[in-house]
C-alpha positions, 0 to 999 in steps of 0.5 A: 500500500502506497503512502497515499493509499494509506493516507486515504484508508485514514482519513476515510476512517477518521471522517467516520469516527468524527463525522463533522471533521475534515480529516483530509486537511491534515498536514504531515506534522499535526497532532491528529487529535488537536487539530481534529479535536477529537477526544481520546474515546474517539481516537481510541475507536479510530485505532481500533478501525484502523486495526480492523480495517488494515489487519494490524496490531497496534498495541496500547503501548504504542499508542504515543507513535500515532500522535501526528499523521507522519508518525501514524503512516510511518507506523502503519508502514512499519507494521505492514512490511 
């Protein structure tokens, strides 16, 4: 899966999560959540959603390697090779 693949996958997942955000005006280096404003329930059902949806683990430790969208396609990426 390509880097923007990826980022397509994320930011569908994140608009259906948190309907009435605009996940695709996400730059490399936001914090996800901040600029979204979404809260940790939400963000929790969006790692869950990516988990599913690409069949990777992402364990509650690393939950902190997530935070920024470059941090979250790099550790996709990772996790997928």
């Amino acid at each position: 899966m390509t880097e923007a693949e990826l980022k397509t996958v994320i930011f569908q997942l994140l608009k259906q999560i948190a309907p009435d955000t605009e996940p695709s005006t996400l730059q490399s280096g936001d914090n996800i959540r901040d600029t979204l404003g979404i809260d940790s329930f939400d963000a929790l059902q969006f790692l869950v959603a990516l988990d599913e949806k690409l069949g990777i683990e992402i364990p509650e430790q690393d939950y902190g390697k997530t935070g920024t969208l470059e941090q979250l396609v790099a550790y996709v990426q990772s996790k997928m090779s």
